[in-house]
N, C-alpha and C positions, 0 to 999 in steps of 0.2 A: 633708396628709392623714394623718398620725401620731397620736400619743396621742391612742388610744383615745377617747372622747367630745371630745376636741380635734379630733379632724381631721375628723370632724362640723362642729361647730360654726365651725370656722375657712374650711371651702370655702362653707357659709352665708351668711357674714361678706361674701363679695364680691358677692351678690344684694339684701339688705335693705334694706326702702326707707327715708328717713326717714321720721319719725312726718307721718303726713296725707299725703304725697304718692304718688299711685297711677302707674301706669304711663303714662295716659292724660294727663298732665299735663307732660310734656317739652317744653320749651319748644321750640315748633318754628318760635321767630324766627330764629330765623340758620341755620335749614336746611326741605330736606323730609326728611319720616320718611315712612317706608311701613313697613307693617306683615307681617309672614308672607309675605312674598315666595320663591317659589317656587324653590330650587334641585337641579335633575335631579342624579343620582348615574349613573358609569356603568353601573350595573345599574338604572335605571329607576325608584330610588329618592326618593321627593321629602322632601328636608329644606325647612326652612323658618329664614325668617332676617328681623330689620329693621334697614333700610336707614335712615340716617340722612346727608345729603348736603348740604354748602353750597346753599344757594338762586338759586347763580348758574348760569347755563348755559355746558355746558363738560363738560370731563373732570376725573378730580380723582384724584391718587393712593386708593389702598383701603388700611385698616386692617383685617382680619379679625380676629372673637373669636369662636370656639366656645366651646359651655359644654354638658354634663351639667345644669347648676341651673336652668335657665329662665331663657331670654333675659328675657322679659318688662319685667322691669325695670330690666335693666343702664341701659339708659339714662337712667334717670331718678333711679339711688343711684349710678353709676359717673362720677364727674368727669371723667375724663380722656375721654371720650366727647365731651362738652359742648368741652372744650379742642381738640380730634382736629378736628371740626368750623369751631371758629371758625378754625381753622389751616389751612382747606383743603384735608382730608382727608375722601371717604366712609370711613362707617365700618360692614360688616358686621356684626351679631350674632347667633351662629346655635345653635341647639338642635340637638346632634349627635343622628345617628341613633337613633329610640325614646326619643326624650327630650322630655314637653311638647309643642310643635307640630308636631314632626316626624313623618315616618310610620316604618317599618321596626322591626325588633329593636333592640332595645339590647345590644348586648354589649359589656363594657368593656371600655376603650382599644382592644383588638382589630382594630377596625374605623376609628380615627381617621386611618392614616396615609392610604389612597384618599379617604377623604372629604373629608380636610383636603386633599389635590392635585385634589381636582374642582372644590372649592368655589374654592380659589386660581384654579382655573384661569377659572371661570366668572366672577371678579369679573375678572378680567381683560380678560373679554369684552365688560362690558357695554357700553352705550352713555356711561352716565356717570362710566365709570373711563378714566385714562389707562395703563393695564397697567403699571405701578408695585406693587407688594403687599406689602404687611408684614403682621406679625402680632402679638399681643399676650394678654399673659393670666397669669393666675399660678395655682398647683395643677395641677388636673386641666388647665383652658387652655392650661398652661406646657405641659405634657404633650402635647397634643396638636399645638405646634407643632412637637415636636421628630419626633413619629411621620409629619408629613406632608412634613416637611425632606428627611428621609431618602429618600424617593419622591422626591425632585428635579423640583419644580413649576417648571416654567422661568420663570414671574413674580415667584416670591419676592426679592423684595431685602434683607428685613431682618427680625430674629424677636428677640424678646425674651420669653424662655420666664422666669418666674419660680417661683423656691421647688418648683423639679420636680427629677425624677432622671435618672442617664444610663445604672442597671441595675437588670432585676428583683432582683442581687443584695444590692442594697441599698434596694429597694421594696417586696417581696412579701418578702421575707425578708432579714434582715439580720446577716450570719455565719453563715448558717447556718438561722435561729430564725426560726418563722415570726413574720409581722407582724401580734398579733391584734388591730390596730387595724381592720383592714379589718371586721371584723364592726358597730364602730360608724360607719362610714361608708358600707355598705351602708343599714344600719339606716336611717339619717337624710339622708342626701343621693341615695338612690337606687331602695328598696324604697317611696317610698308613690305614687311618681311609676306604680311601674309595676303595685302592686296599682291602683291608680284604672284605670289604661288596660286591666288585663283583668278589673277588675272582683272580684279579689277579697278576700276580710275579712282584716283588719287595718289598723294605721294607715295612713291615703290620704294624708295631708298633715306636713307637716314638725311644724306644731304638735302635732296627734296622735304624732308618734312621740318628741317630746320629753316629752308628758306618760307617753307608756310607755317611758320608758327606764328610769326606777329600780326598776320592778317588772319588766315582759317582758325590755328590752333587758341590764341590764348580767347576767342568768341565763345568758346565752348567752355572755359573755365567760369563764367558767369551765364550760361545757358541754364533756363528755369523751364520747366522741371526737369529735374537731374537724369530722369527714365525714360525723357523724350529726346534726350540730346543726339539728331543724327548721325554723328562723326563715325560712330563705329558698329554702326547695324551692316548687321552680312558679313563682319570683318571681324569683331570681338563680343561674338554675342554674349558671352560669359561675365561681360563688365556688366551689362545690365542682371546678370543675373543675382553678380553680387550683389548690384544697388536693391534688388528687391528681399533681402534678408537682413535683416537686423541686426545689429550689434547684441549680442549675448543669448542671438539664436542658436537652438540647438545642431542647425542644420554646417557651423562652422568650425564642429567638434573634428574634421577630418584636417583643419591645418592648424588647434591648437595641441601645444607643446605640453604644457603645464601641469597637464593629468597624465601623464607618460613616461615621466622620467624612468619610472623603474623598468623600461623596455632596452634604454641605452647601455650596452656595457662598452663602448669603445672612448676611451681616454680624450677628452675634450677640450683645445683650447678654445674658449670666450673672449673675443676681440670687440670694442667699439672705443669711440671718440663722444667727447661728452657735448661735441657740437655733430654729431654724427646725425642723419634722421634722427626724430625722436625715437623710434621702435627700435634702434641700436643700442644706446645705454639699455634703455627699457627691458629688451631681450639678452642683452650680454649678461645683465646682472640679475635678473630672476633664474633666464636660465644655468648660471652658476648656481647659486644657494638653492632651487630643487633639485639638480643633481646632489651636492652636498646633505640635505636634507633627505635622501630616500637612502643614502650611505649612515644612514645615522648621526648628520653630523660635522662627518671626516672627507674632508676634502684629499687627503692623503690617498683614503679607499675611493673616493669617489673617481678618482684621477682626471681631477679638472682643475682649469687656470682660468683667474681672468684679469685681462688688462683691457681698462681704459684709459687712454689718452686724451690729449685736446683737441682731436683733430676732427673734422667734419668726414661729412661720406666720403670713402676711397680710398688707396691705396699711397696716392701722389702727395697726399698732406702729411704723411705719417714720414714723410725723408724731409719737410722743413719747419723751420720752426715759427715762421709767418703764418698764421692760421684765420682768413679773413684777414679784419685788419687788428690784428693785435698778437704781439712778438710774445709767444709763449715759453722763449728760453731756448738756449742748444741740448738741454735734457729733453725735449719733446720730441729729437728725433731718435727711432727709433730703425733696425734693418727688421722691417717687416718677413721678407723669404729667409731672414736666417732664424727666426723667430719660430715661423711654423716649421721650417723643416728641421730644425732642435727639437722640436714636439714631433714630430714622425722619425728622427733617430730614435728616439727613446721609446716610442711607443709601436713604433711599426717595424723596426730594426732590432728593438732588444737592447740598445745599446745605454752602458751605462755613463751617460753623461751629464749627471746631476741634475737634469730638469726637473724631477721628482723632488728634488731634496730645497730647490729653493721656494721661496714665498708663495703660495697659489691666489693671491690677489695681491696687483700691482697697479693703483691708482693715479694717476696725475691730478695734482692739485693746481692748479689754473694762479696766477698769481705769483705764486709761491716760486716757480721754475722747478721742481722739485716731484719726485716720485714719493706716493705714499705706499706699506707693503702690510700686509696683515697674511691673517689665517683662514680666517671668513667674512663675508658680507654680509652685513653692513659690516663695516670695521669695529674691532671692540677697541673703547673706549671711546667711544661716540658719544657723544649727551644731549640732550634736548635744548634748545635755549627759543623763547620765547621772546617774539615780536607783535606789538598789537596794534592794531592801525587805530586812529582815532581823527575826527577832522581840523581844521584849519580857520584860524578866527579870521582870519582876510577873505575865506569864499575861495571864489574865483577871483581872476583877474585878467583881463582881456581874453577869458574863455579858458584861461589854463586854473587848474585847479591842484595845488598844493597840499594834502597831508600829512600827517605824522606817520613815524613808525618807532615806538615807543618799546622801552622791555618793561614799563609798569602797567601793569591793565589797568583801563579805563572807570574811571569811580561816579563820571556823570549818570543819571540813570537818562538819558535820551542823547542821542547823538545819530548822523547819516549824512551823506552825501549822493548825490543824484547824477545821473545822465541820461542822454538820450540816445537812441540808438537807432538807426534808420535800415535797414537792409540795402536799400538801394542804393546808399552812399556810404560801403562800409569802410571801419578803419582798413588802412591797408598799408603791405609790407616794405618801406622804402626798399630796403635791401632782399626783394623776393627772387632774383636770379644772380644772389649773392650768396654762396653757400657760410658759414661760420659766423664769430661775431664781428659783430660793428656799432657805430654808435647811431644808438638809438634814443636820442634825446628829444627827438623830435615829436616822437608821439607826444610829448606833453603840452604841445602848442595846441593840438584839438579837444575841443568842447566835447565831444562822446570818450574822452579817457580821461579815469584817477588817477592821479599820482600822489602814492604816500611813501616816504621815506624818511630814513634816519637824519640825524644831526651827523657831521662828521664825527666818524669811528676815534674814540681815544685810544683805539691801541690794535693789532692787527685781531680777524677772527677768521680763523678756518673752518669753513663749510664742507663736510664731506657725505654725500649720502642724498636720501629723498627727503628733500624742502617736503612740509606739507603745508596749505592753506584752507585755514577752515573758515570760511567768508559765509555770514550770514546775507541772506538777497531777498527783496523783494519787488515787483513789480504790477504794471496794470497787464500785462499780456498774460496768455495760457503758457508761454514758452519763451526762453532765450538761454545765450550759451553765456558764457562767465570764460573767461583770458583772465591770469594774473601771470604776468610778465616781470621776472625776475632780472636785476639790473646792477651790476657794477658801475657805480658812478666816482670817477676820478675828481681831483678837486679843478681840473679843467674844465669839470662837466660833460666829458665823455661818459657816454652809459651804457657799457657792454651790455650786450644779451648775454645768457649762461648759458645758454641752451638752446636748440633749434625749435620750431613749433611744434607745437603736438602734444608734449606731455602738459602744458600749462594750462589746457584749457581742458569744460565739462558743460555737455549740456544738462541742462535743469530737468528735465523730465527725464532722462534717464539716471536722476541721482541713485536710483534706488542698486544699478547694475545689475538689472535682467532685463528683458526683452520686450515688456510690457512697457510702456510711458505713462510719466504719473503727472500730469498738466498740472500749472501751477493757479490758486485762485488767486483773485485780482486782490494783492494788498496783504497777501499773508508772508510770513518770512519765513524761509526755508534756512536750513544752514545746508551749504552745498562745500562739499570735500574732493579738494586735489594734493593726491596721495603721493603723488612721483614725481616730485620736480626734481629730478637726477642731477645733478652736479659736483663740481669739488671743485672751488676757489675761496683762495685766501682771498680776505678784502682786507688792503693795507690801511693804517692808522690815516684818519685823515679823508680817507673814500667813505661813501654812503652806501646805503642798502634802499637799493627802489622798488619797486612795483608799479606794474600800469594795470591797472585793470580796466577793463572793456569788455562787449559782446561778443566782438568780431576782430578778424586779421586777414584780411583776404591776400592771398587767392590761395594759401595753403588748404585749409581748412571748408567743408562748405556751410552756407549762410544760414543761422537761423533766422525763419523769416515771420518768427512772432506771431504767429497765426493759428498756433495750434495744430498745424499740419507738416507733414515732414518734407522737404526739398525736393524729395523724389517724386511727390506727386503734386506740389503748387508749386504756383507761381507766384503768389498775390501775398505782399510782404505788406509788413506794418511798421510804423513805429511803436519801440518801444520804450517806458520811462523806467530807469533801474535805480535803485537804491539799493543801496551798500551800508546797512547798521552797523555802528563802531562805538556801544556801550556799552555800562558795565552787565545787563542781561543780556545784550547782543554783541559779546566781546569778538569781533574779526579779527583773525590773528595769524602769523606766519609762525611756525613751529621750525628750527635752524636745526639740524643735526651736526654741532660743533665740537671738533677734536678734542679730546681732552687735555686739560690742564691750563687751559686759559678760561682768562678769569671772566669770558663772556663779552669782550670786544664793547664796553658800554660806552655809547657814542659821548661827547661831550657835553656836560651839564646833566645829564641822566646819573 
């Protein structure tokens, strides 16, 4: 649910029927389906759900899938359903509250963690279940397994939450910064659903609001202030509501994960793609190692897995090995439904078929074509290896601006490089309704972006784990945000992104990570840290290691507008002038978490 007109179209992706086949057309040989079957909430509320059940008589473990997008068709564009089934599994699909068939308000995720424990609890109940219950789903689905986990449904056995998070502080805002992807995901996965049900004007259906996204929709992605934006008053009052709460407010203690593990006892697989939303790795792999961690440890006892792959948000990347634009190998494809439902044999079935006994972390390393396995996260044998930026005896040069990126720290005692930064003209995402990577060489042609990088590599280096960046900054504003953009650059001069947007960037006044903002004064140097640049690519002998750093990347993220005030209530931007110290008291430096036993990738002539 990330970039901006991606995360639209990527929670879409899991509803869409093939071409000619309608809802009505589910083959319902090898089960009974029943339709909109009635399930009571404990406040009296009736969701609605279709039931899809082997044809034999009997009891039969339950699969539950809640969905925001309209059950409707799951079953008849979602295979693993058809699979779930012939496997002896019913299988639930249910339209959460206010949504399509269901009755009540909608209010996002909000309401999913009781509903998801009623619903659990009611499939437990029936006549046709053997109170067995697992769960499934990816996005907003992933999502709501994790908010009904938490409620501790005493039937759950087993959740496979995919490509979700395990904090608002990396969902609804990430470092800081809010996440103004939510404006196109409201837009297109959630506002026409619910003008149709109160009836009022604007786009009613998904088509409608794709055909007004290039004119109505993407207006509101740069609409100042963020809490006056009218698109979605009377329709999603809940967006502003989030806008009015902070990042590391107490008040968004109901959808983090983080402080709750010890509530989860059902057996967990953790799924994401390392080009996935940012809050996918992010939450795949926190929420693995604190389940592990409240187990003591033991991922064994914890009974959780995690895989991440190369792949971006969705379901449809994970069967090829074209990922954007870069061939990530035939090891990247993976059969996603034989995947979780092996994790719901074992765990929901009883059944012993070694998922227990294999690897409980299973990494793709980017590059490499190659899966990596361990026992916990971060992987052991992981080592630190140090990179330090320092500047460039040439300057600029027709506005492009060239650094180093060095493994010997810096011995100058003064050293910076500078840019400017404007809000109203900010950097922005060539490839912004491009999900994955691509090359992005191009940022380096503009005057508001650094570029520091290595000499070509003498020898290959594997990165696995969270980059960090600890960039000293200083400027003449109260406020600006910090982007370091991590970059595989080939000796053609292509230069992958590693990652999707979001984990890369931090705003400066929320360095501190609480709720408060701590304004910067005019000329002091702050050192500001970004902890989670999630990734895992070899970079082969011969490629560089880049970094762009800047203020801004529109339209994922929203603008800081240098003013001292936050987005949601100004409008009135400034420029801002940024420096970047790179000496030896002010050493700025990327910290590599590199596999062991290489002897540290040191480029040529270092």
């Amino acid at each position: 649910m990330r970039m901006t007109f991606r995360r639209g179209l990527a929670c879409l992706s899991l509803v869409l029927l093939p071409p000619g086949l309608l809802p009505a057309q589910v083959d319902t040989s090898i089960g009974v389906l029943e339709r909109n079957v009635a399930v009571p909430m404990r406040d009296g509320v009736i969701l609605r759900a279709d039931l899809w059940r082997p044809a034999d008589t009997g009891r039969f473990p339950v699969l539950v899938y809640r969905t925001p997008y309209n059950k409707a068709p799951v079953f008849a564009s979602y295979g693993m359903f058809r699979k779930a089934v012939e496997r002896g599994y019913a299988v639930v699909a249910q339209d959460v509250r206010g949504r399509y068939a269901s009755d009540g308000e909608y209010l996002a995720y909000q309401q999913e963690g009781k509903d998801g424990f009623d619903t659990i609890e009611w499939a437990a109940r029936q006549p046709w279940s053997d109170g067995r219950i697992g769960t499934v789903g990816l996005s907003y689905p992933g999502a709501v397994q994790w908010l009904a986990a938490i409620e501790q449904p005493p039937h759950l056995l087993a959740m496979a939450p995919a490509m979700t998070f395990a904090s608002p502080t990396h969902f609804w805002y990430t470092g800081g910064v809010w996440d103004n992807s939510w404006v196109s995901w409201v837009w297109h996965n959630i506002a026409p659903d619910l003008r149709r049900r109160r009836n009022l004007p604007g786009p009613r259906t998904a088509r409608e609001a794709r055909e007004l996204w290039p004119t109505e929709g993407r207006a509101m992605q740069d609409y100042l202030p963020l809490g006056k934006m009218p698109a979605f008053k009377g329709v999603a009052d809940w967006y502003y509501e989030w806008l009015a709460h902070s990042p590391w407010d107490p008040w968004w203690d109901w959808a983090e994960l983080t402080n709750k593990y010890d509530r989860v006892t059902a057996a967990v697989l953790n799924l994401s793609g390392w080009h996935d939303e940012a809050y996918g790795p992010a939450g795949s792999t926190t929420n693995f190692a604190g389940l592990v961690r409240t187990r003591g440890g033991d991922a064994g006892k914890a009974r959780t897995h995690l895989v991440v792959g190369p792949w971006n948000h969705g379901i449809g990347p994970m069967s090829r090995n074209l990922i954007g634009d870069r061939d990530m190998g035939p090891a990247a494809v993976i059969d996603y439904d034989e995947l979780v439902l092996r994790w719901m044999d074992r765990w929901v079935k009883g059944l012993d078929n070694g998922v227990d006994r294999e690897p409980p972390v299973r990494v793709y390393a980017m590059g490499s074509g190659a899966w990596r396995t361990g026992d916990s996260w971060p992987l052991a044998g992981v080592r630190a290896d140090t990179l330090f930026l320092s500047g460039s005896a040439g300057g600029r040069t027709g506005g492009r601006f060239f650094g180093h990126l060095r493994f010997s720290a810096p011995t100058a005692s003064s050293g910076s490089s500078a840019f400017v930064s404007d809000p109203a003209n900010p950097v922005r995402d060539p490839h912004a309704e491009q999900a994955g990577p691509h090359d992005y060489r191009s940022l380096s042609e503009r005057e508001d972006v650094l570029v520091f990088e290595t000499e070509p590599l003498a020898e290959d280096l594997e990165v696995i784990g969270a980059v960090q960046a600890e960039i000293y900054l200083s400027t003449d504003q109260p406020d600006t945000d910090l982007w370091v953009k991590l970059l595989d650059v080939a000796p053609d001069g292509t230069a992958f992104n590693l990652m999707s947007p979001g984990l890369d960037v931090i705003r400066a006044s929320y360095r501190g990570k609480t709720r408060h903002r701590d304004l910067l004064k005019k000329g002091e140097v702050y050192q500001l840290e970004l902890s989670s640049l999630l990734t895992a690519n070899r970079f082969l002998k011969g490629h560089r290691i880049r970094i762009a750093v800047m203020a801004s990347f529109a339209p994922h993220m929203s603008r800081n507008l240098h003013n001292g005030l936050l987005e949601m209530v100004s409008e009135d931007g400034r420029k801002a002038r940024i420096t970047i110290h790179h000496s030896s008291r002010y050493s700025s430096r990327l910290v590599l978490p590199v596999l062991g036993g290489q002897a540290g990738g040191r480029a040529s002539g270092q």
